[in-house]
C-alpha positions in Angstrom: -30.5 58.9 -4.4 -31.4 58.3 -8.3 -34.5 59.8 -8.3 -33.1 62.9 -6.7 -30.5 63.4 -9.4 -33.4 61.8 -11.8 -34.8 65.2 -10.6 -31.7 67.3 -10.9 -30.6 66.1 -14.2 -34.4 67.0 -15.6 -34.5 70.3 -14.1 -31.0 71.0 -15.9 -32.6 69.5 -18.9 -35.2 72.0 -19.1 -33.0 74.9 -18.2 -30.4 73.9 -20.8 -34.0 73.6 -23.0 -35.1 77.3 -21.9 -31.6 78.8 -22.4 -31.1 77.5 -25.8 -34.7 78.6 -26.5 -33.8 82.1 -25.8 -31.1 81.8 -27.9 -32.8 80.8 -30.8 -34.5 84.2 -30.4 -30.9 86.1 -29.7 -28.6 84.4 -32.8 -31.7 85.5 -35.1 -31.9 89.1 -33.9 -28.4 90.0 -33.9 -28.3 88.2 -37.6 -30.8 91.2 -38.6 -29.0 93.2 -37.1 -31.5 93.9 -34.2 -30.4 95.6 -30.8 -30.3 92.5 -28.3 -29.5 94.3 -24.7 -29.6 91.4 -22.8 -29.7 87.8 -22.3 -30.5 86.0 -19.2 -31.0 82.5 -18.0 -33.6 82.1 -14.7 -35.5 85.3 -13.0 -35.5 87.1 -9.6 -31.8 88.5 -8.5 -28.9 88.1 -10.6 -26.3 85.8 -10.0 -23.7 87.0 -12.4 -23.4 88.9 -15.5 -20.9 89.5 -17.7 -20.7 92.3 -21.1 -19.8 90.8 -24.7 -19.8 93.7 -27.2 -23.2 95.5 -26.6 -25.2 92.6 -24.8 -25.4 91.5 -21.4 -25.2 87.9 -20.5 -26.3 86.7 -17.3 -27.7 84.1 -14.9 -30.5 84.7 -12.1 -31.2 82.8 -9.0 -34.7 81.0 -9.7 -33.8 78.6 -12.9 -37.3 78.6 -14.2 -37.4 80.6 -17.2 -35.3 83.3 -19.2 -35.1 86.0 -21.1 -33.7 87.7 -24.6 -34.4 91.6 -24.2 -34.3 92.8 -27.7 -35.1 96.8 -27.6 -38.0 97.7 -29.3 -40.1 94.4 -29.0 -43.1 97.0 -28.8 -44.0 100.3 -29.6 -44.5 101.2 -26.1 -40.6 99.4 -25.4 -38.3 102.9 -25.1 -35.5 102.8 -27.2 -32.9 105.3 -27.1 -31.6 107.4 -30.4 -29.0 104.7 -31.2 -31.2 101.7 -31.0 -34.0 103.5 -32.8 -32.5 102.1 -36.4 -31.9 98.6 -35.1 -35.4 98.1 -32.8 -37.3 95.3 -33.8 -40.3 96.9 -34.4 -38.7 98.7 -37.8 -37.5 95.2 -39.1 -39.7 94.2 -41.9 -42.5 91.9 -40.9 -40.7 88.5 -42.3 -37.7 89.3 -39.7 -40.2 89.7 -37.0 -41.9 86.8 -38.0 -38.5 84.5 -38.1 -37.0 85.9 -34.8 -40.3 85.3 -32.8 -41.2 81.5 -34.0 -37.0 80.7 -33.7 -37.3 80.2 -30.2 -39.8 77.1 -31.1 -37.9 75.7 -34.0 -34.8 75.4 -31.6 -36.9 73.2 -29.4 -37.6 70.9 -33.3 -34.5 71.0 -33.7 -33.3 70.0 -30.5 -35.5 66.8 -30.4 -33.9 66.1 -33.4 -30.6 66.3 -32.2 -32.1 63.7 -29.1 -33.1 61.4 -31.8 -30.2 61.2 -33.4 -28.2 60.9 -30.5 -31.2 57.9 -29.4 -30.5 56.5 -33.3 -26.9 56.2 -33.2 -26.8 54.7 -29.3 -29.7 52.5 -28.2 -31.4 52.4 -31.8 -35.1 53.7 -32.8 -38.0 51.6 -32.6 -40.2 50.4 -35.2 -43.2 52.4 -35.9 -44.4 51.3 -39.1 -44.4 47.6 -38.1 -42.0 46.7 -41.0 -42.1 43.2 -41.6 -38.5 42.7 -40.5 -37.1 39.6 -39.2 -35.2 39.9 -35.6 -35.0 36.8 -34.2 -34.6 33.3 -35.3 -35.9 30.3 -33.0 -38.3 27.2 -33.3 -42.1 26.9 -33.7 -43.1 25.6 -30.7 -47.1 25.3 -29.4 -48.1 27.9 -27.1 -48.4 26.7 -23.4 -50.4 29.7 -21.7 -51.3 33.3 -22.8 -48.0 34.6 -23.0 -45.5 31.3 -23.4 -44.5 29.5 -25.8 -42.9 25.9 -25.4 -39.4 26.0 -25.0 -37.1 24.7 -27.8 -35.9 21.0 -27.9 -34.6 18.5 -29.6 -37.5 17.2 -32.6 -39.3 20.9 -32.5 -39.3 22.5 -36.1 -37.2 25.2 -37.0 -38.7 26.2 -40.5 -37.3 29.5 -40.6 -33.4 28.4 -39.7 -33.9 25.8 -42.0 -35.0 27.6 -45.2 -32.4 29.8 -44.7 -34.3 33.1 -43.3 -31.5 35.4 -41.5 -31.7 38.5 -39.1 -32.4 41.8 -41.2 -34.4 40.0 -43.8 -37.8 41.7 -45.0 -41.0 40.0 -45.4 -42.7 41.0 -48.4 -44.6 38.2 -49.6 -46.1 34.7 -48.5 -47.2 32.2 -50.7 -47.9 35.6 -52.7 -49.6 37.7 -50.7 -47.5 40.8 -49.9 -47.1 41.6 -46.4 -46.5 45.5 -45.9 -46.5 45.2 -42.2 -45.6 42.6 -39.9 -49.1 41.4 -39.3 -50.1 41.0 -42.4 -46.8 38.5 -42.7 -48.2 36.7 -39.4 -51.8 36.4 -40.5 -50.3 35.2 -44.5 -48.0 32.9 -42.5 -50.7 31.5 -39.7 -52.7 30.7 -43.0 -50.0 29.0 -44.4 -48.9 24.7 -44.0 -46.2 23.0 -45.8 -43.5 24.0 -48.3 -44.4 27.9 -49.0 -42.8 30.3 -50.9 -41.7 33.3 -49.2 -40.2 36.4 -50.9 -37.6 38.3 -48.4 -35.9 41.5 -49.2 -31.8 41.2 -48.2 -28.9 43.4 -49.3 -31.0 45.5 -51.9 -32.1 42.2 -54.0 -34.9 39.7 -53.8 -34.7 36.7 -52.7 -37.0 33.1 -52.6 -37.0 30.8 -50.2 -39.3 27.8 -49.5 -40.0 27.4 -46.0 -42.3 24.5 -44.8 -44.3 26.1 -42.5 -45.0 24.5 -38.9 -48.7 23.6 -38.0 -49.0 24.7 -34.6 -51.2 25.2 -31.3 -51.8 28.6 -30.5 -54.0 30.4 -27.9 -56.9 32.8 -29.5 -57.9 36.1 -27.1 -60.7 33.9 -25.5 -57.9 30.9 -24.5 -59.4 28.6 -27.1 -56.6 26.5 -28.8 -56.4 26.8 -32.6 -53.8 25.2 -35.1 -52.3 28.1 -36.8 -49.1 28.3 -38.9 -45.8 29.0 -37.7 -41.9 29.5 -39.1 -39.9 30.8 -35.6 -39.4 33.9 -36.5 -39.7 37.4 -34.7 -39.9 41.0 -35.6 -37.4 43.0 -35.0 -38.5 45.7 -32.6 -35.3 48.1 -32.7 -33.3 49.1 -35.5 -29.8 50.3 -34.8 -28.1 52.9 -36.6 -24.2 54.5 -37.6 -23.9 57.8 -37.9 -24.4 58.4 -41.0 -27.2 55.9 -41.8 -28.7 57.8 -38.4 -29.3 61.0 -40.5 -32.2 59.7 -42.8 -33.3 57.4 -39.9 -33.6 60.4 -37.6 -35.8 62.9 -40.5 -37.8 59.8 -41.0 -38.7 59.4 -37.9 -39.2 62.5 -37.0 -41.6 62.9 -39.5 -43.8 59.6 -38.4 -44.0 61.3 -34.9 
């Protein structure tokens, strides 16, 4: 039963997609004052129509598709004497231009609008590895390729200790700047003892000495090496209010 209305709610997705693609190309020729004669969602026979000023609106039986009949899309497209002025082959090029790509910039904007609406309700994902602290816990050895040892009492906890919170930023250890989170997990594996660590919190730098955790971790091969470790994880999703969710949602965008 979900995959079926999986299926439904995708092919009303696209349709809903299709539709406001057309209209993309509608709202830009009737704002230069092109001759739109109709505008129909799907193909085949017509379900219904209905007249609004001079365009028809519609829907047709097969929901695969749509159209935007604007008269004059061609020189061979007949166009009666009072469409003649307002065919869209006598707009200047620019107009043309604009009307024919709007149908594709409605789809941009329209993912936009999804991330946005992603942003503000589940939170976006961190692309650019940013080096920012989501989890708080203890440096425990690793027991197998994808455990750790579970907390307990006597386990370090460098990281709650010194003071590191949720939301800080990385950007140095023991004065190496760390840019992404792995450059903050090789600077820290390097690391033993008290080290200084620069976050970023609030706006401001901030210091902190944590005494990192020499620990047993598994290389790619399963060979145990000591490394150093503070219990501290990335934070994978950032979450987002609606206004913070504007600049979140351009700049991601523009790193897809």
């Amino acid at each position: 039963m979900l995959f079926v209305l999986g299926v439904v709610l995708f092919a009303l997705g696209i349709a809903v997609s299709i539709a406001l693609h057309e209209a993309g190309h509608m709202w830009t020729a009737k704002a230069f004052g092109m001759r739109v004669r109709r505008y129909f969602i799907g193909f085949g026979p017509k379900v219904f129509s209905f007249r609004r000023g001079e365009t028809e609106y519609g829907l047709k039986a097969i929901p695969a598709g749509g159209f935007c009949d604007i008269a004059g899309m061609t020189a061979l497209d007949e166009v009666t004497p009072e469409e003649a002025p307002r065919a869209f082959f006598r707009k200047p090029t620019w107009q043309r231009v604009v009307v024919l790509s709007a149908g594709s910039i409605t789809h941009f904007l329209i993912g936009m609008v999804l991330v946005y609406a992603l942003a503000v309700s589940a939170g976006l994902p961190n692309l650019r590895n940013t080096p920012v602290v989501g989890e708080l816990s203890c440096a425990a050895n690793q027991i197998s390729a994808t455990e750790l040892a579970p907390c307990a009492p006597g386990v370090p906890e460098p990281a709650l200790v010194a003071g590191l919170q949720r939301g800080d930023r990385l950007v140095s250890v023991a004065g190496t700047p760390t840019p992404t989170w792995p450059d903050a997990v090789m600077a820290i594996r390097a690391a033993g003892g008290p080290t200084p660590v620069v976050v970023e919190r609030g706006g401001q730098e901030i210091g902190l000495t944590i005494d990192v955790a020499r620990v047993t971790r598994l290389d790619p091969n399963g060979a145990a090496q000591t490394v150093g470790a503070i219990g501290a994880g990335q934070q994978a999703i950032f979450m987002y209010g609606p206004l913070t969710a504007v600049p979140a949602t351009l700049d991601f965008t523009g790193q897809m």
